[in-house]
C-alpha positions as CSV (number, residue, x, y, z in Angstrom):
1,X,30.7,-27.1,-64.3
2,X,31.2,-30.0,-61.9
3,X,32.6,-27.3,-59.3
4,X,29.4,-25.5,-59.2
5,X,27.1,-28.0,-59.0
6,X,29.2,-29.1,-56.1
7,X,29.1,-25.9,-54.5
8,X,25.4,-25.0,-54.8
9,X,24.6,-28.8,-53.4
10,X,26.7,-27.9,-50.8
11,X,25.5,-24.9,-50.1
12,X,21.5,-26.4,-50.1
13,X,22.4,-29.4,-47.8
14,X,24.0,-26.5,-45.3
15,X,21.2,-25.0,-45.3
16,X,18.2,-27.8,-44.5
17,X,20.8,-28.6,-41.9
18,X,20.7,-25.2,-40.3
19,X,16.7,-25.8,-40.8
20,X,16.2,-28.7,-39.2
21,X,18.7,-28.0,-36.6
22,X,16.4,-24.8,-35.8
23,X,13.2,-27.4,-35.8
24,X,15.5,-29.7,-33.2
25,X,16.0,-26.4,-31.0
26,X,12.3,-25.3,-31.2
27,X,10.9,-28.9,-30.2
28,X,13.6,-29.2,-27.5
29,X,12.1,-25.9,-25.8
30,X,8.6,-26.1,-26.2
31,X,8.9,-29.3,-24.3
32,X,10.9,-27.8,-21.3
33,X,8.2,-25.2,-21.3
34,X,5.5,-27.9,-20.9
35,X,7.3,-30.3,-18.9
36,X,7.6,-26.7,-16.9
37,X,3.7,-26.0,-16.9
38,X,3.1,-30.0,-16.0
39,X,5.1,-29.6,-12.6
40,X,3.7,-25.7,-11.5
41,X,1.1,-26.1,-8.7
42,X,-2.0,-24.8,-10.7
43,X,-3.7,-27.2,-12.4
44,X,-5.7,-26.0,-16.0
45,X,-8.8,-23.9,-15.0
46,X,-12.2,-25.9,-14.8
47,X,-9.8,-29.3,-13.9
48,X,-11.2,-30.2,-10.3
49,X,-9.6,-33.7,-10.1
50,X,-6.3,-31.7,-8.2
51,X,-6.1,-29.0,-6.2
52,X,-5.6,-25.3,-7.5
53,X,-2.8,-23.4,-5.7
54,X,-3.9,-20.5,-4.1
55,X,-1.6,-17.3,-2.5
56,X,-3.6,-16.3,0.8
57,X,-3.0,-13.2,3.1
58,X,-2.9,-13.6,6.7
59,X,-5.2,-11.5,7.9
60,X,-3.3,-8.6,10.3
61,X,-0.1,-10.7,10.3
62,X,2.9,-8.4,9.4
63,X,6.7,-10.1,8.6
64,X,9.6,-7.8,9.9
65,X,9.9,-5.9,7.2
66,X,6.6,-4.8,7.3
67,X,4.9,-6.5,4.7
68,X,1.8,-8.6,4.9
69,X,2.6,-12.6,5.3
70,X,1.9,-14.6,2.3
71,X,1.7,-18.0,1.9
72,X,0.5,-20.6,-0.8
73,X,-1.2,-23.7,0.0
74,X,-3.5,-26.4,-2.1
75,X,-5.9,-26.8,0.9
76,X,-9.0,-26.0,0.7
77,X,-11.0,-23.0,2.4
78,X,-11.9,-23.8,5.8
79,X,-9.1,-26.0,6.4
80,X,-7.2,-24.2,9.8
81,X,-3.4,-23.8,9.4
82,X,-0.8,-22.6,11.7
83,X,1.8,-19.8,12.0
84,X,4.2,-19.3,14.0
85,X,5.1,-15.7,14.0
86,X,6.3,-12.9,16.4
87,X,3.9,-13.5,18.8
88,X,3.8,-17.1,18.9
89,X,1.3,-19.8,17.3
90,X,-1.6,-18.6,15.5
91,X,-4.5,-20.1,14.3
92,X,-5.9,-19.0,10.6
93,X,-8.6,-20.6,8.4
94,X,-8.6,-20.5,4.9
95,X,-11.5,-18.8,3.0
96,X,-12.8,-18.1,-0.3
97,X,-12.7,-14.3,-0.2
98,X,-10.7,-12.5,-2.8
99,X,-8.9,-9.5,-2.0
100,X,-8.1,-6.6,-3.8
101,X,-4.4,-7.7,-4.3
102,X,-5.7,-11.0,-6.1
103,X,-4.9,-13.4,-2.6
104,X,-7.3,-14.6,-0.8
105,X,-8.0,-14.2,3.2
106,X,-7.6,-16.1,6.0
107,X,-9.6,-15.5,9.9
108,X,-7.4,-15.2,12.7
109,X,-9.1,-17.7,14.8
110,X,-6.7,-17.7,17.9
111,X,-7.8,-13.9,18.3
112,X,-11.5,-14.7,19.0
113,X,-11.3,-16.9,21.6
């Protein structure tokens, strides 16, 4: 009789072990996940105190492969950035137009003047 109570103590102390070592686990991950989200450029939506990361295309600008250059900045539109590409230094600036692949544009300024 002593045996068995022994064993199914046992048994119950394994298992809110294996409980709260799952609990340990879960906490530990969750927080990597929001210590993740806390250092990723985009801030909530509707928080204007810092900058929202946006992807912008630069307008008729292709890389070698062909694709359209991309880049990401936290500036906002109207600020003029530089890129140095195949044919030299070009001016862009940033706007607030959306485009159908979800980036936004930029003006080739160096090409007007």
């Amino acid at each position: 009789m002593l045996t068995n109570l022994i064993t199914g103590s046992f048994a119950e102390l394994l298992g809110g072990l294996a409980v709260i070592l799952f609990l340990a686990l879960a906490e530990r991950v969750r927080r990597q996940r929001r210590a993740i989200a806390r250092r990723g450029v985009a801030p909530a939506p509707g928080n204007s105190d810092s900058p929202q990361a946006r992807t912008y295309t630069l307008s008729g600008t292709l890389a070698p492969d062909g694709h359209p250059v991309r880049i990401v900045s936290t500036r906002p539109a109207g600020t003029v950035i530089y890129h140095h590409g195949r044919i030299g230094r070009e001016e862009f600036e940033l706007t607030d137009a959306m485009l159908t692949d979800g980036t936004y544009a930029t003006e080739p300024l160096s090409r007007y003047q």
